[in-house]
N, C-alpha and C positions, 0 to 999 in steps of 0.2 A: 697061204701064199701060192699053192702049185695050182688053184682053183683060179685064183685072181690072174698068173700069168698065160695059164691055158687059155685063160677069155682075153688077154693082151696079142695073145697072139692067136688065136681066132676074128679079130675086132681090130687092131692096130693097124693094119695094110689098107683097112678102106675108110678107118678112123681118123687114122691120125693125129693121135690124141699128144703123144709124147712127140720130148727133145730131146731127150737122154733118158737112156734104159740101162741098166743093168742085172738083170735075169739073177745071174749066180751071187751076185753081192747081196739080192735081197732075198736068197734064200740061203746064204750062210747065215743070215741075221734072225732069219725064223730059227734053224735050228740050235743057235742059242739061245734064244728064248724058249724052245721046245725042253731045253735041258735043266730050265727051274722051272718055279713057281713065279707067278706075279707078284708083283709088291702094290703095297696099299695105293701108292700114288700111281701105279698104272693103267690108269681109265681105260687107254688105247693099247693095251698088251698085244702084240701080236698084230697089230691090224695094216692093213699095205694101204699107202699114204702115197698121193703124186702132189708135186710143189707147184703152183706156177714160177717157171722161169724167172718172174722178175727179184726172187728170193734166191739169196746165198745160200746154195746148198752143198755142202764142201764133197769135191768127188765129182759133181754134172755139172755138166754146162749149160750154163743161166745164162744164156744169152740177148736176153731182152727183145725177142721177138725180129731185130735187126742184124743183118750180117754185119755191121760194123763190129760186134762184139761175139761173131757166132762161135768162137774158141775160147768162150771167158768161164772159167772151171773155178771158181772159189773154194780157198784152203780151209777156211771156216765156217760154218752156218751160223745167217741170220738168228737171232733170239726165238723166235716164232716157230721155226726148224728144231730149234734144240728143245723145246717145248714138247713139241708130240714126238720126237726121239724119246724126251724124260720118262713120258707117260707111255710109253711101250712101244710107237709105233714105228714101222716100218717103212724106210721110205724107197717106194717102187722106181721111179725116177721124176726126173722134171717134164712139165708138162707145158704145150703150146699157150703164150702169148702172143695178141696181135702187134705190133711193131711201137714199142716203147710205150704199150697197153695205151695206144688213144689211135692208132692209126690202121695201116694197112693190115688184113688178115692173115691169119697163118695156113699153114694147108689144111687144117684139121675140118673135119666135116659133120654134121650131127647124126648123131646115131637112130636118130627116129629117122631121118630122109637124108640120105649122102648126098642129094641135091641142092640139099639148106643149111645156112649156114648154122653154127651153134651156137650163137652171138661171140659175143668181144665183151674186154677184152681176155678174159678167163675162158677162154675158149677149151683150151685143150682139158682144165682139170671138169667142168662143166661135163664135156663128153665122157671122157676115162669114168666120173663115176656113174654117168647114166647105161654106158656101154654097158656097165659091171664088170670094166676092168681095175677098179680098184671101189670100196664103200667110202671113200672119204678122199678130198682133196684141201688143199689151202688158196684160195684166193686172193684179189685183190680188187676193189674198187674204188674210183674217182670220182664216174658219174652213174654209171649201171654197169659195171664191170661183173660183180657176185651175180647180181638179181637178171638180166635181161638172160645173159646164158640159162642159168637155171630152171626160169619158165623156158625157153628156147627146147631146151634138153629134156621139162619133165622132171627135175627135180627141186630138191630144196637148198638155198642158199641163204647164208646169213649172214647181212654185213653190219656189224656192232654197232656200239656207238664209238666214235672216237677217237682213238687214244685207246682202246681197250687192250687192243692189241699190239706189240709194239713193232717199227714198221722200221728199224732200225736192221743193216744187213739186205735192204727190197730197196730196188729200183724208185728213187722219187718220181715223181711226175706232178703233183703240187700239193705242196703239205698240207695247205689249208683243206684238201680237199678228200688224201688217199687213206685208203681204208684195208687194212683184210681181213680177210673170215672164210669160215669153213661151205663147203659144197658138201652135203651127202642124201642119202635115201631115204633120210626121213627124220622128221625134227626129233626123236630120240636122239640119231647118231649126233647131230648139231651139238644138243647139250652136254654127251661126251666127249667131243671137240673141244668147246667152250671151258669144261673144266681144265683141258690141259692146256689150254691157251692164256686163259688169262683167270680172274678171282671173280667166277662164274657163280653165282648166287643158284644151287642146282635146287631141285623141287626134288622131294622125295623119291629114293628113286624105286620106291614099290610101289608107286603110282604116279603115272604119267600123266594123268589129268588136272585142270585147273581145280584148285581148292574150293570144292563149290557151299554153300552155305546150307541150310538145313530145309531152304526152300528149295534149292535142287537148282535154282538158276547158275548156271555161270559164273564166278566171281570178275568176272570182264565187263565193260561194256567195247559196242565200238560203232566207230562215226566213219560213214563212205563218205569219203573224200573227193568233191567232185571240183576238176581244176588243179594245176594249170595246166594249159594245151591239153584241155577236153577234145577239141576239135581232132584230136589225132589219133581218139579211140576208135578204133574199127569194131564194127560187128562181131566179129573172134573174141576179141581182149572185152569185151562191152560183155557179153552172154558168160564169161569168166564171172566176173563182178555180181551177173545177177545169180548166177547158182552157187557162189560163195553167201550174198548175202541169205538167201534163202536157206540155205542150210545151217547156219547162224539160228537165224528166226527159231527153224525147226528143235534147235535146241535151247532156245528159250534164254538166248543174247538178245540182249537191245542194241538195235541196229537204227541210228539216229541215219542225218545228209546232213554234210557241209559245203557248202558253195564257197571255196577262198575266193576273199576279194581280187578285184583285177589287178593290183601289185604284186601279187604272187608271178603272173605272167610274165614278168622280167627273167625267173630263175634262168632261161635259158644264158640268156645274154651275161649275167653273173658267171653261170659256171662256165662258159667259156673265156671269158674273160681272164678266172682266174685258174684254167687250166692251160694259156696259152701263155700266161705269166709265168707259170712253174717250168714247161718246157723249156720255154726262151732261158730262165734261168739254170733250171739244173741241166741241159742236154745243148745249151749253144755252141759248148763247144764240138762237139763232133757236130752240129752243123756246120760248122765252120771250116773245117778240116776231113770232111766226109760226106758233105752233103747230098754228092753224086751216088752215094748207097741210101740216101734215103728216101721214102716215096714223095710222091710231086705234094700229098696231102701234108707229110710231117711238116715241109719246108716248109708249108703257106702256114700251116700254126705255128712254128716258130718264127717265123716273120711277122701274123700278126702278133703274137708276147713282145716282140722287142719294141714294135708301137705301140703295145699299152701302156701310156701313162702313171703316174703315182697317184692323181687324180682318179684315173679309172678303177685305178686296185683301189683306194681306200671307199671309192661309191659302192665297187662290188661288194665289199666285206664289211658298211654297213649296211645294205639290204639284206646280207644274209645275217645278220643280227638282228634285226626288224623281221624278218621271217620266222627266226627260234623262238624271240618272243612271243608270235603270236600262235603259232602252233602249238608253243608249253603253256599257254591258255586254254587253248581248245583239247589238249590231251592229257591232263590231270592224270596222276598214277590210278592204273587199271581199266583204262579207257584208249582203246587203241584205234589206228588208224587203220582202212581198208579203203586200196584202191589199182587202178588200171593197173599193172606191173607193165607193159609194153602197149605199143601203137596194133599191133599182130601179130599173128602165129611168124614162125622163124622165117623171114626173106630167103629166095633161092642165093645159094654162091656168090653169083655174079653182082649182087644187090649190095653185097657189102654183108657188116654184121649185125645191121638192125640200131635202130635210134636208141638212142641212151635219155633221151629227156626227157621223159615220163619217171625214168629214177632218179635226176637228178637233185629233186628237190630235198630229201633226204638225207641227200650224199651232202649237199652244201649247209644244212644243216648239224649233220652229224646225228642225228636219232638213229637209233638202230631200223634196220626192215629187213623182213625175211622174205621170200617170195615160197609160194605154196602153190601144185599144179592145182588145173580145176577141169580136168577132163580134156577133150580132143574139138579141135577144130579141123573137119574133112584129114583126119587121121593124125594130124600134128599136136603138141604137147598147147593148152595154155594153164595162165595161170595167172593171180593177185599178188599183190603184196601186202602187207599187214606191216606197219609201223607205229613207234611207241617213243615216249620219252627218254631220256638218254636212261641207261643203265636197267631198263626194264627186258630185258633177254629173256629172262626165265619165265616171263609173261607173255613173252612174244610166241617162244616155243611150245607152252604150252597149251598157247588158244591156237597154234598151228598144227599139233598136234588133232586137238579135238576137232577143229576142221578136216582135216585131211583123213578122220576115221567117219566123218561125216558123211563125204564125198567118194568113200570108197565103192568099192562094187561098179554098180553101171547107173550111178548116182544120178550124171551129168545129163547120160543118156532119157532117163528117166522124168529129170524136170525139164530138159528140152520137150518132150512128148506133151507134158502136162500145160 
């Protein structure tokens, strides 16, 4: 803990990664842990933990990334809080959201380039764990909340399937759609996450790797997913994709292509449709009665939510049922998906936090996807993401694992050359 705050505060003044800090609270809590032994169920013994903001975390103030609520201190912790409390962890403080996680940025800046943004809306626990001011955070995504930060940052993010996690105690913004999960350094930390978060299927854990069979291949397949808003992959995020797959190859995963049909192309318009519907309903009222604190952005999505129709919700949520369909066709258990995680390396400040719609399809599905880096673009982090059937996590981590020990060294640098 005196390691993780010395880098808080070495990191935190040009980071800006937190909302609420408490130095001394979260080192009385080590030295009681310092004064026994671990117990069976503490995965995360000892380990310093920042929340996003949009989670009750009883003692900091969650204030949902908006001044309307910038004094809101909750007496108890969300389920998901008292989860990695259970399992030993400690929690450092709350960490930046962008403004009711779908709109305006918070000050936080990325720790690879203070110039560029970290993404949205998990901005701040995204940074804290890439800074190395804490190895693990808790997130939240809607449409690329976990994953865009995480490639943005250089690290690994995992947004479940689901429901895995329970989202009770956190900021709604639309059911159908929010998600959370963990941010840390490396798909190991994710799967100790995972255990204290929800009834996480872990893989042995005296070996990290996929259970390979007696031919030595991989127990995985995976299919590059090409589409929807292909047109939005940039050279960066594109040369990600190809030293991903290639490294795959090299270890003797079959690496198929999928071209989703052109219905897929709607996702965009679905998930905001059905992210504009959650707002308008769970947060109209403080536009109603505060709308002068909120940015000119929030207002126009809760203005479009309150003109979305019943018609429009029930068209958006059956495409995205016709969507799970056909993807749980195409990805049979041990068969995972690989594709663009973002349009670019992290947009400057001023740009905003970077497009979310390259994750969203995912998100409106619900299959789990991790994002995994895959070396540097002219010095910035990129990275893929790898998705799978609902409830396949220990699959996901696993082949993100063997990726990631694939790509180490100067991997990237290496088959650029070749």
């Amino acid at each position: 803990m005196r390691a993780c705050l010395e880098q808080v505060a070495a990191r935190e003044p040009s980071v800006r990664a937190f909302v609420d800090l408490h130095p001394e609270r979260a080192l009385q809590k080590s030295r009681e842990l310092d004064s026994r032994k671990p117990r069976p169920e503490e995965a995360l013994y000892g380990v310093p933990v920042a929340v996003k903001e949009i989670f009750d975390t009883a003692g900091y103030r969650c204030s949902w990334g908006s001044p309307i609520h910038a004094n809101r201190i909750p007496d108890v912790d969300a389920p998901a809080v008292s989860r990695l409390k259970a399992a030993g962890a400690v929690i450092v403080g709350t960490a930046v959201s962008t403004e009711y996680a779908i709109a305006a940025a918070g000050a936080t800046t990325n720790p690879c380039d203070a110039t560029r943004t970290p993404g949205g809306s998990s901005s701040g626990p995204a940074a804290a764990v890439a800074a190395g001011m804490v190895p693990l955070a808790l997130g939240s995504q809607s449409i690329g909340s976990i994953i865009r930060p995480s490639v943005y940052c250089g690290v690994f993010g995992l947004k479940p399937t689901r429901g895995a996690i329970s989202l009770r105690g956190a900021m709604p913004l639309a059911v159908e759609l929010d998600h959370a999960g963990p941010i840390a350094r490396s798909p190991e930390d994710l799967g100790l996450a995972c255990q204290a978060l929800f009834a996480f299927d872990a893989l042995d854990p005296a070996s990290r790797d996929v259970p390979v069979p007696k031919s030595n291949a991989p127990a995985f397949d995976v299919i590059e997913i090409v589409g929807p808003l292909r047109e939005r992959v940039q050279p960066a995020s594109q040369r990600a994709v190809e030293r991903a797959v290639a490294a795959l190859r090299e270890l003797g995963v079959t690496v198929g292509r999928l071209e989703l049909p052109s219905d897929f192309d709607a996702v965009d318009d679905v998930v905001w449709t059905l992210i504009c519907r959650g707002l308008a309903l769970n947060h109209g009222q403080d536009y109603d009665h505060a709308r002068t604190l909120m940015s000119a952005r929030l207002q126009e999505l809760v203005e479009r939510g309150r003109a979305t129709s019943d018609e429009d919700y029930r068209s958006a949520m059956s495409q995205v049922r016709a969507f799970a369909t056909k993807l749980s066709i195409a990805l049979p258990t041990g068969t995972l998906a690989l594709q663009a995680a973002v349009d670019d390396v992290a947009p400057p400040l001023a740009s905003g936090t970077g497009s979310p719609l390259l994750q969203g399809l995912w998100t409106a599905v619900g299959f789990p996807a991790l994002s995994v880096p895959c070396g540097k673009a002219n010095g910035l982090p990129v990275g893929v993401q790898l998705a799978a059937a609902p409830n396949q996590e220990a699959v996901l981590i696993s082949a993100a694992s063997l990726l990631s020990r694939a790509m180490s060294g100067n991997y990237a640098e290496r088959y650029d050359k070749a």
